[in-house]
BAMIDREN-89974 format. One record per residue (C-alpha): residue in three letters; residue number from 1; x, y, z. Coordinates in Angstrom, 3 decimals, padded with zeros to 6 digits. Example, Ala and Ser with C-alpha at 12.3 -4.5 7.8 and 13.67 -1.06 7.14 Angstrom:
2
> ALA, 1, 012.300, -004.500, 007.800
> SER, 2, 013.670, -001.060, 007.140
! end
This chain:
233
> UNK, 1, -012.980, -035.849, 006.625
> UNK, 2, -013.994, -032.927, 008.274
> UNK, 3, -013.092, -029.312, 005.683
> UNK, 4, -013.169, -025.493, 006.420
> UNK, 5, -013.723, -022.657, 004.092
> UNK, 6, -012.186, -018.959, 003.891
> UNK, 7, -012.007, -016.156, 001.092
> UNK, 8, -008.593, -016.442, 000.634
> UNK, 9, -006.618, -012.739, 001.942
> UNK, 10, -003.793, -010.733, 002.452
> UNK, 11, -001.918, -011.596, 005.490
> UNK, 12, -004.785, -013.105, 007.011
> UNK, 13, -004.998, -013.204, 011.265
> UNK, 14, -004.396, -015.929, 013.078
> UNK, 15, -008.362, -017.483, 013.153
> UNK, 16, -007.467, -018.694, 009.625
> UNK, 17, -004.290, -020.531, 010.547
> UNK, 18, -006.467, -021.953, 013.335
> UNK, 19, -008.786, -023.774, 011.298
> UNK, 20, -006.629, -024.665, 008.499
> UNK, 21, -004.881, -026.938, 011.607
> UNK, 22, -008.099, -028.270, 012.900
> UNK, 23, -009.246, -028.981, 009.110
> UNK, 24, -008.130, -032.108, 007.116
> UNK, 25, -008.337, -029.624, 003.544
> UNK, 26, -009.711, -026.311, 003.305
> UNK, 27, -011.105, -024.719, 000.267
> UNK, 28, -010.656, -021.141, -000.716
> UNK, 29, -013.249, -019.628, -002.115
> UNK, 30, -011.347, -017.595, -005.051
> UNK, 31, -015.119, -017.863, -007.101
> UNK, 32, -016.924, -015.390, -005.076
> UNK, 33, -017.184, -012.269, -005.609
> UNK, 34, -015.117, -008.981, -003.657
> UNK, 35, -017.462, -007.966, -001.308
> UNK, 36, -018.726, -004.026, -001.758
> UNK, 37, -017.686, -002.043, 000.998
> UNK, 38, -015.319, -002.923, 003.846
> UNK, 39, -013.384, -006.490, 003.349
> UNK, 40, -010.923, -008.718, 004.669
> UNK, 41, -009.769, -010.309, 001.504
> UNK, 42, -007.188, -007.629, 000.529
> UNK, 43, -006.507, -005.868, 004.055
> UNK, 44, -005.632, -005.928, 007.638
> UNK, 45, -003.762, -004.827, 010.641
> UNK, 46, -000.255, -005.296, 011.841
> UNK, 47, 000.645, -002.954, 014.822
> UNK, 48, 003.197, 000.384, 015.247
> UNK, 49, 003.162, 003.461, 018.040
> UNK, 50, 000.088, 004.509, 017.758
> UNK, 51, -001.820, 000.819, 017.635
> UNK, 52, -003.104, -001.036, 014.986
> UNK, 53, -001.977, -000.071, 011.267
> UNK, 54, -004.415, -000.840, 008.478
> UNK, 55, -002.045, -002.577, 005.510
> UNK, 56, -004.569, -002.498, 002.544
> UNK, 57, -003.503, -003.905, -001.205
> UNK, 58, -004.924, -001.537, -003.876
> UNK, 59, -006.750, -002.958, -006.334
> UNK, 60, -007.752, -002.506, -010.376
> UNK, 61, -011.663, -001.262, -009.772
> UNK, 62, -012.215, 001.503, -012.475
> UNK, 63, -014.642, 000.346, -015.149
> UNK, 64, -014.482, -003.187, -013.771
> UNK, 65, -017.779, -003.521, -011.714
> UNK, 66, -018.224, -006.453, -009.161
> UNK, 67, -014.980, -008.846, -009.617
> UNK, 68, -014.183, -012.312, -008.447
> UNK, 69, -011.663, -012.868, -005.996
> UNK, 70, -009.614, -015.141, -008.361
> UNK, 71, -009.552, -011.975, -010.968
> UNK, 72, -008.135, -009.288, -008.969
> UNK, 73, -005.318, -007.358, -009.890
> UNK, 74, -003.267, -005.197, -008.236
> UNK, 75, -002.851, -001.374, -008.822
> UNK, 76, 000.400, -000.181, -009.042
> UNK, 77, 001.966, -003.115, -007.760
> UNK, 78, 005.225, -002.349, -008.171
> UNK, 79, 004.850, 001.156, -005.800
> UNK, 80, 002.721, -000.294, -002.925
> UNK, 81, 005.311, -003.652, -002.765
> UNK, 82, 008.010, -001.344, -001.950
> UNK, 83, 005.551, 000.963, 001.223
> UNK, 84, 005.055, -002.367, 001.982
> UNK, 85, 008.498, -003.695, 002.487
> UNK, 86, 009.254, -000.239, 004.135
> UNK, 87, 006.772, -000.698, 006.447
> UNK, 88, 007.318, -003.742, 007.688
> UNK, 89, 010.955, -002.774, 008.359
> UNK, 90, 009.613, 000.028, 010.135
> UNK, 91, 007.405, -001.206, 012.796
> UNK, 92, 009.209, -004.578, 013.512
> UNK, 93, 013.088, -003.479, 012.864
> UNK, 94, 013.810, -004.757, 016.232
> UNK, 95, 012.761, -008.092, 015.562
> UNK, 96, 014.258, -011.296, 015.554
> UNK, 97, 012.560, -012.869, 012.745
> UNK, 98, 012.378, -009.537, 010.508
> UNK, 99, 014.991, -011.660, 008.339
> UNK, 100, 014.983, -013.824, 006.458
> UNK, 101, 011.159, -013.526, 006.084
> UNK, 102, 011.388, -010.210, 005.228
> UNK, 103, 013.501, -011.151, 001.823
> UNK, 104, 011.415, -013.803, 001.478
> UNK, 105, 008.474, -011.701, 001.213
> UNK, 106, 010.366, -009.376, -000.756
> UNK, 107, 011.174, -012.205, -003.563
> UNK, 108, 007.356, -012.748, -003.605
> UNK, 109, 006.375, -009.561, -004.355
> UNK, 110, 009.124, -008.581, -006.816
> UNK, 111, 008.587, -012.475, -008.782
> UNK, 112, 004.815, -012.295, -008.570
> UNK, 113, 002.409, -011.246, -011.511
> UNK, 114, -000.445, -008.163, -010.883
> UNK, 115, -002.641, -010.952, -009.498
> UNK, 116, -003.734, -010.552, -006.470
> UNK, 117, -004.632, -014.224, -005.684
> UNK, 118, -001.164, -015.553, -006.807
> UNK, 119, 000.410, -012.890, -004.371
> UNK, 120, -002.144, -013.898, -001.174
> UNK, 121, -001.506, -017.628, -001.847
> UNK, 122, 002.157, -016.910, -001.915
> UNK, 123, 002.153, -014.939, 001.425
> UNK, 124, -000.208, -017.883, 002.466
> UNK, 125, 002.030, -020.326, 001.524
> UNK, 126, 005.129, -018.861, 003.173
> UNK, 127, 003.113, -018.305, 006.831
> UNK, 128, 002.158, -021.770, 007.001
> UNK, 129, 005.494, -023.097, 006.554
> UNK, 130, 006.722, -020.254, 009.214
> UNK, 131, 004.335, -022.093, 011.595
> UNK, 132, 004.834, -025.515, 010.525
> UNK, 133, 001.461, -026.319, 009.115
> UNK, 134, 001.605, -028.994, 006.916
> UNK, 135, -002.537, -029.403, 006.441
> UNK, 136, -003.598, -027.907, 002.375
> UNK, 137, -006.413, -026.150, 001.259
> UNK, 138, -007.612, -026.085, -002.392
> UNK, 139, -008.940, -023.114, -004.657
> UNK, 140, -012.909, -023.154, -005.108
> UNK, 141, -011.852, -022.293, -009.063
> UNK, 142, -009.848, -025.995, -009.383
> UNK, 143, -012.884, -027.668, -008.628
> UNK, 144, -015.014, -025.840, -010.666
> UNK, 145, -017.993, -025.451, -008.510
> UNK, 146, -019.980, -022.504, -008.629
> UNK, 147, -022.800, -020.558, -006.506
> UNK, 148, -023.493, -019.206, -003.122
> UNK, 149, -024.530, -019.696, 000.373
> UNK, 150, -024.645, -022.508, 002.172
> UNK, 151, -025.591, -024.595, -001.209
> UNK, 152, -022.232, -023.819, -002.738
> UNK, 153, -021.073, -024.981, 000.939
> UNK, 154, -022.624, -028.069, 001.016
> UNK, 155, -021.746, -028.943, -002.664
> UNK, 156, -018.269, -028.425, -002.197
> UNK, 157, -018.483, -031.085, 001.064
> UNK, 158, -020.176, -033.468, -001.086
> UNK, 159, -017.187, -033.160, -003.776
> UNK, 160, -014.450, -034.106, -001.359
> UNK, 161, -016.321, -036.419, 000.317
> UNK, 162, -016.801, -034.666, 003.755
> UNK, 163, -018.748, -035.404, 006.536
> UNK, 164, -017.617, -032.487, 008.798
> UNK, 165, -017.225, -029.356, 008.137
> UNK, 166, -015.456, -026.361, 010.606
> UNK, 167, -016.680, -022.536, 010.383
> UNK, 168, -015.946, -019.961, 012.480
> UNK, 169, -017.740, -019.278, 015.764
> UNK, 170, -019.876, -015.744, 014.695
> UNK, 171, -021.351, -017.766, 012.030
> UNK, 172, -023.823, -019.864, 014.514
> UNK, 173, -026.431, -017.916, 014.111
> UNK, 174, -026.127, -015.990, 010.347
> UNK, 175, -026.035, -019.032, 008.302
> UNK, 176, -028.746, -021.743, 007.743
> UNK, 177, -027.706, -025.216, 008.252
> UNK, 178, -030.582, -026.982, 007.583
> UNK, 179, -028.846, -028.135, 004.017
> UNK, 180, -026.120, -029.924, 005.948
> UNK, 181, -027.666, -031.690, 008.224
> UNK, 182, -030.193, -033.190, 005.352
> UNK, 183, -026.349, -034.212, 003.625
> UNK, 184, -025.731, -035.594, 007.251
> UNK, 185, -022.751, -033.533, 007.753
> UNK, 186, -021.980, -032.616, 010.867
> UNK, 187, -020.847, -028.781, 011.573
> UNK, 188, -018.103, -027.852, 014.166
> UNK, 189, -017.109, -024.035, 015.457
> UNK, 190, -014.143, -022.572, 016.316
> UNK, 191, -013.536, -019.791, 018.194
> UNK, 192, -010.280, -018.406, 018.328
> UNK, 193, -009.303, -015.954, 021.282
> UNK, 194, -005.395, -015.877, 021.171
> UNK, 195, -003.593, -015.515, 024.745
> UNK, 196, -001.109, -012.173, 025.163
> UNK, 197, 001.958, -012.435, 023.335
> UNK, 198, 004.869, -010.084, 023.708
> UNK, 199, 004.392, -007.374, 020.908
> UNK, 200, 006.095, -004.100, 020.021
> UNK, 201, 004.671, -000.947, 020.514
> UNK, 202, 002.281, -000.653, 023.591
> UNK, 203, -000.524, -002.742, 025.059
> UNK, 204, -001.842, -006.022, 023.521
> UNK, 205, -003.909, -006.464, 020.807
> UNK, 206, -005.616, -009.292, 019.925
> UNK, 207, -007.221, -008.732, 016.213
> UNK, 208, -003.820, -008.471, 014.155
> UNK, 209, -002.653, -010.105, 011.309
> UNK, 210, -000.906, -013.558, 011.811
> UNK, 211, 002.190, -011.915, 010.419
> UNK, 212, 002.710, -009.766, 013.052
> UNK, 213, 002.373, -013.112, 015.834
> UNK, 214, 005.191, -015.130, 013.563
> UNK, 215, 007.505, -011.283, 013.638
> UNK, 216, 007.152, -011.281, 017.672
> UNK, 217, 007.162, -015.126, 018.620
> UNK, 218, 008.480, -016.654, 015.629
> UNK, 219, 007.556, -020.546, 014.846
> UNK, 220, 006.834, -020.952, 018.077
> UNK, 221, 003.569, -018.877, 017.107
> UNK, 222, 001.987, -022.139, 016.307
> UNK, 223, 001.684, -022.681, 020.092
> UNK, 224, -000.419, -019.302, 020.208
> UNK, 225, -002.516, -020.345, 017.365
> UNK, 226, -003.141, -024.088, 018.944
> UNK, 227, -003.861, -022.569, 022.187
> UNK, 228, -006.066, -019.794, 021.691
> UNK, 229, -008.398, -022.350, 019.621
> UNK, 230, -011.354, -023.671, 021.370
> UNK, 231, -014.046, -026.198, 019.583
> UNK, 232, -017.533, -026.248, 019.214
> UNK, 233, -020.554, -028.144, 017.879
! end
């Protein structure tokens, strides 16, 4: 069984997708804590005139210190669902797949709780069917394994009985694998360097939310996704 592991986050780009197809399960890490600084988890980019456009979820912080990922709430929610409805009509009004994703997001937002996990697995959710994914991934939290680093990596192989695991390419060289190769599992890369699509609004760009590749191509994204994947050991 070979897994792959990702914070799970808003709208995530298309490397995700990518190795939730090349995984047999992948677990999201929901019992880790919000990075400080710049993160992933509850931003990215989906494109207008001017280039990329930064789509960040504000987030409950006062008097909270460091959070877990599975405890976040949103702030405000019920303001920045509707900019974010507004936006997307915006930028992609002349698309053929605005609708019916666009009430389906909608529904999501107005049905979901302040939790921000239950509204990324939602939008999660709803991509992967857009792109016909049928692989799963599991929440760190269900399994009730704790910790960090690779340890809490190789632990949660060990749980579900893996003997491969899949990261993404940049992590080569910042992580230690030493522990998995004394569990005998075997660790894969994958890069992911999409080819052009067609886009709205100027020249290509590469780094964008996945959102933004189903809004231009539609399901046959997928192809994109498959394509611009590339392997490693």
């Amino acid at each position: 069984m070979r897994i792959s592991y990702n914070q799970p986050g808003f709208i995530p780009w298309g490397g995700f997708f990518a190795r939730l197809l090349y995984s047999d399960n992948m677990v999201l890490l929901d019992d880790t804590l919000l990075a400080r600084g710049f993160t992933y988890v509850n931003r990215n980019r989906i494109k207008g005139p001017s280039g990329e456009v930064w789509i960040s979820v504000s987030l409950k912080r006062k008097g909270r210190g460091r959070q877990m990922i599975k405890d976040l709430e949103i702030y405000e929610k019920r303001r920045w669902a509707k900019d974010f409805c507004l936006t997307l009509q915006h930028f992609y009004a002349q698309s053929l797949y605005l609708e019916p994703i666009h009430s389906e997001i909608k529904t999501i937002l107005e049905t979901s709780e302040e939790s921000f996990l239950s509204l990324a697995l939602s939008l999660l959710k709803l991509l992967k069917e857009k792109f016909l994914i049928a692989k799963n991934y599991v929440l760190q939290s269900d399994m009730g394994i704790s910790g960090k680093g690779s340890e809490l990596l190789v632990s949660i192989a060990k749980e579900l009985g893996a003997d491969e695991i899949l990261m993404p390419y940049f992590s080569r060289k910042t992580v230690d694998w030493t522990p998995f190769r004394r569990e005998n599992i075997r660790v894969h890369f994958l890069r992911y360097d999409p080819s052009q699509y067609p886009q709205f609004w100027g020249p290509f760009l590469k780094r964008l939310s996945a959102l933004d590749l189903f809004l231009c191509c539609g399901p046959a994204g997928r192809k994109v996704i498959e394509e611009g994947s590339y392997l490693y050991e």
